[in-house]
Structure formats: structure tokens, C-alpha cells
C-alpha positions in Angstrom: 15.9 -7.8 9.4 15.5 -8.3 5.8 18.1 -8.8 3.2 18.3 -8.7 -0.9 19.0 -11.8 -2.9 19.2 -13.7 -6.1 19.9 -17.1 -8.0 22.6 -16.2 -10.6 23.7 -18.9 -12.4 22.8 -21.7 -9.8 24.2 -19.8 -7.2 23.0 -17.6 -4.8 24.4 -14.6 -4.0 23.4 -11.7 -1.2 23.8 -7.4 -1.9 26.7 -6.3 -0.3 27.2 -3.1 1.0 30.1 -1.1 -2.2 32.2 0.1 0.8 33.0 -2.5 2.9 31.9 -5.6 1.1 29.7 -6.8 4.1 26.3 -7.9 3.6 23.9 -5.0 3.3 21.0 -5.6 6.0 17.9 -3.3 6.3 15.6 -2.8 9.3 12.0 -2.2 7.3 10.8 -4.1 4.5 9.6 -1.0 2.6 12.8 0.0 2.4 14.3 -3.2 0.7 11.7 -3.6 -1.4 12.0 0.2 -2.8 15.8 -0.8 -3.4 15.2 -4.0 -4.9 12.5 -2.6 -7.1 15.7 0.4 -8.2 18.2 -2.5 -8.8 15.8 -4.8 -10.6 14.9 -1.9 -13.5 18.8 -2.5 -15.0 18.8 -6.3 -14.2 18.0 -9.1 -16.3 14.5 -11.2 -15.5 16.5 -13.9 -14.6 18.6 -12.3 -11.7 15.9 -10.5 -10.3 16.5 -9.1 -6.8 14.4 -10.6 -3.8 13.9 -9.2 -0.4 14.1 -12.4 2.2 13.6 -11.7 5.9 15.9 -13.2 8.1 16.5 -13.7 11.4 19.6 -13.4 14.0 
């Protein structure tokens, strides 16, 4: 399972699914990396969006 995140201000934050606010998981690197790359086009350079793989 892999997940998106960033440092923002010292803190760390995690994507969160817009409809129920839970943290948005995804099965297959490729595809959180293709969303990460989307996201990080309108974002600044210093809260960049990384994919992290985690385990549970």
C-alpha cells in the first residue's frame, strides 16, 4: 500500500480522500506516483507531494 505525503510547514500531513476525509491509500505505485506528479504541477517546491509505501 502506498500513500501521498508532504512536510508543510514543519508538519507533516497525508492526502485525504475530498469525500470522506479519510486517508486516501492506493494499491500500485504507478498509480500514486501519476497522482502525485498531477498534484505537484499547482504546488509549490516546497510542499511537493511524495509517494511513501507503507505497511498494515
Amino acid at each position: 500500500m502506498y500513500i501521498l505525503h508532504r512536510k508543510n510547514n514543519g508538519t507533516h500531513e497525508v492526502l485525504k480522500d475530498s469525500l470522506n476525509r479519510a486517508f486516501k491509500f492506493f494499491v500500485d505505485q504507478h498509480e500514486a506516483s501519476k497522482l502525485s506528479s498531477k498534484l505537484n504541477q499547482y504546488t509549490h517546491q516546497g510542499k511537493q507531494w511524495r509517494v511513501k509505501k507503507i505497511n498494515l
